[in-house]
C-alpha positions in Angstrom: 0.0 0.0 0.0 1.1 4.0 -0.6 1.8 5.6 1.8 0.1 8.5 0.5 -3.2 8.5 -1.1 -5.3 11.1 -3.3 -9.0 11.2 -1.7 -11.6 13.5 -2.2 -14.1 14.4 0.5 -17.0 15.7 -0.8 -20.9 16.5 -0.1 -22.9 15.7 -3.1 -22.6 19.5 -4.4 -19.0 19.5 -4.2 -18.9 16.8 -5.9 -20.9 17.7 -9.2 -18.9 21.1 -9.0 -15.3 19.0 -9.2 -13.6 20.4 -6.3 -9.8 20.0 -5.8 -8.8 16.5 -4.1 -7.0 16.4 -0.7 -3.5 14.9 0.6 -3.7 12.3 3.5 -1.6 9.4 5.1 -2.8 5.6 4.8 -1.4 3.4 7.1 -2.0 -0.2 7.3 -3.3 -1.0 11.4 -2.5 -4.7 10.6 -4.3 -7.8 9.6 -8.2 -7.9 10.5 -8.3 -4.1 11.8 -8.1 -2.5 8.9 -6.8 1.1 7.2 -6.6 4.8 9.2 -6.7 7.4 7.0 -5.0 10.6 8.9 -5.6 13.9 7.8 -3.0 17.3 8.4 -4.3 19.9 10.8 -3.9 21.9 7.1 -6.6 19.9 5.6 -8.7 19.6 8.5 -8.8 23.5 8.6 -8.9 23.9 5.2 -11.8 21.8 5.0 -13.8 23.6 7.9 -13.2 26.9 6.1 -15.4 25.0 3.3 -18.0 24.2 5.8 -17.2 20.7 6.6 -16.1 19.7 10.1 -14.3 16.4 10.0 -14.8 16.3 13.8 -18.8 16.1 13.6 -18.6 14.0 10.4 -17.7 10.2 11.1 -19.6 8.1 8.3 -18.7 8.3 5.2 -20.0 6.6 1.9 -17.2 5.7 -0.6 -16.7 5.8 -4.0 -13.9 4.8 -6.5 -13.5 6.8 -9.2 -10.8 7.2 -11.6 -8.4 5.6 -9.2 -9.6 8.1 -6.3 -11.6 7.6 -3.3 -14.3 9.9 -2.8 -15.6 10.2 0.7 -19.3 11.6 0.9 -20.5 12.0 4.4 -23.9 9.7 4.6 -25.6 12.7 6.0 -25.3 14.6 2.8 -26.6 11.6 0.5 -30.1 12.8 1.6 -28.9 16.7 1.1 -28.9 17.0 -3.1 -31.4 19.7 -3.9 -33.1 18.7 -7.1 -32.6 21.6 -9.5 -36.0 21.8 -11.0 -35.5 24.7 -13.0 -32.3 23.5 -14.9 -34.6 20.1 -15.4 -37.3 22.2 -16.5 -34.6 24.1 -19.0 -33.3 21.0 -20.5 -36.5 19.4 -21.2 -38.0 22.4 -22.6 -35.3 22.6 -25.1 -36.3 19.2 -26.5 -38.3 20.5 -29.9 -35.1 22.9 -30.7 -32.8 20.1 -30.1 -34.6 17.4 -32.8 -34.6 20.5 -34.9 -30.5 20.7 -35.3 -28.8 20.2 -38.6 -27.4 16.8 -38.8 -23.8 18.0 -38.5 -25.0 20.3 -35.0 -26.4 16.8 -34.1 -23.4 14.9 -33.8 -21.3 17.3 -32.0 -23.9 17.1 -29.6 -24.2 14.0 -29.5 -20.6 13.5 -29.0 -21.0 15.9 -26.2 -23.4 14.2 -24.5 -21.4 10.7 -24.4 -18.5 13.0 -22.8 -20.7 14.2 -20.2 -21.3 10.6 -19.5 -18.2 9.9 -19.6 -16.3 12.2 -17.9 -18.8 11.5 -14.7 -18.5 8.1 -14.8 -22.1 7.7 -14.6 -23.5 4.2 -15.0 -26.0 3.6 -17.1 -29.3 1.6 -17.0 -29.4 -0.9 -20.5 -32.0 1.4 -21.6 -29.5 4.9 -21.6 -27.5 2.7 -23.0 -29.1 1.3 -26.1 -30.3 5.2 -26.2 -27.0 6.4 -26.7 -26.4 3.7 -29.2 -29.2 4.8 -31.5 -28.2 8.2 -30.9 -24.7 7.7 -32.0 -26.1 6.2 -34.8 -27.8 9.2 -36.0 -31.8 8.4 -34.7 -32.7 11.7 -33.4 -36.4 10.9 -32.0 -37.7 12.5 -28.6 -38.1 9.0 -26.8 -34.7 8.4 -27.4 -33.1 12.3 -26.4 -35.6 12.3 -23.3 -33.1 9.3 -22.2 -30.3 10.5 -23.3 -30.7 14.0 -21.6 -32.1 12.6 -18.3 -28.8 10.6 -18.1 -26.9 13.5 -18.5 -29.0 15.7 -16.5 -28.5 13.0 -13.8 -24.1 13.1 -14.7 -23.6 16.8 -14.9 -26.5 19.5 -15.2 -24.3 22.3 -15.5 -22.1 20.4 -18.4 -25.3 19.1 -20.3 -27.2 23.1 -20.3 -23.8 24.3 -21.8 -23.9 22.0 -23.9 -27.0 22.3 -25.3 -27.0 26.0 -25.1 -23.5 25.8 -27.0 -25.0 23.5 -30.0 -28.2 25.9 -30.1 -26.4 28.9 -30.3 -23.9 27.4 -32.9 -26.7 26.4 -35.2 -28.4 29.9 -34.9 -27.5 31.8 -38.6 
């Protein structure tokens, strides 16, 4: 095992908005009791200046990622606002969207897999055959609706640029 490890302690906001990753010590406690994870009095202030006190939270939920650990405190799992109005946005969008020239289409298309994949996101079989027949060049609404609530779900921020990006390109 490294000694030193790359984590990322997040709430669910944080997260989505791909905060910078903090430096702690690993050290092995032995057979059958496990890993302790130690973090610097720098990080520990650092991360109470963000609003998260290390000494309140002890539960955490973890994630690997892209060879990193991301730490969410359980607490927060059940914090996530639901952002109606970007919903709302991205849905309304959905005429304007089937509406693209073909070559618009496939840029955002190719967007939209980034999104995906950039996240890390999994996908139900049905995203994923969705995807598939997008890539492929059937632009119907059953098959965006799934497309964009999958990316909604990865990144909202990333998939409204997106699609403001490809609508604004295709404006003459």
């Amino acid at each position: 095992m490294s000694p030193v490890t790359y984590i990322s302690l997040k709430t669910q906001m944080a997260r989505k908005a791909g905060e910078d990753a903090l430096i702690v010590n690993v050290h092995e406690k032995g057979e059958k009791r496990g890993v302790s994870i130690y973090f610097g009095s720098r990080e520990i202030e650092l991360l109470k200046k963000k609003g998260f006190d290390l000494r309140k939270v002890q539960k955490f939920f973890i994630e690997v990622r892209n060879n990193k650990l991301q730490f969410v405190p359980i607490s927060s799992l059940y914090e996530e606002p639901m952002d109606i109005d970007a919903l709302f946005e991205i849905t309304s969008r959905l005429d304007a969207l089937l509406s693209l020239e073909r070559g618009a289409q496939e840029e955002l298309a190719e967007a939209f897999l980034s999104i995906i994949v950039e996240s890390g996101v999994k996908l139900s079989e049905a995203e994923k055959a969705a995807f598939l027949r997008l890539m492929r060049g059937a632009w119907v609404s059953d098959v965006l609706k799934k497309v964009l609530n999958a990316c909604a779900r990865a990144d909202t921020r990333a998939t409204l640029l997106a699609i403001n990006r490809a609508l604004t390109n295709s404006v003459p």
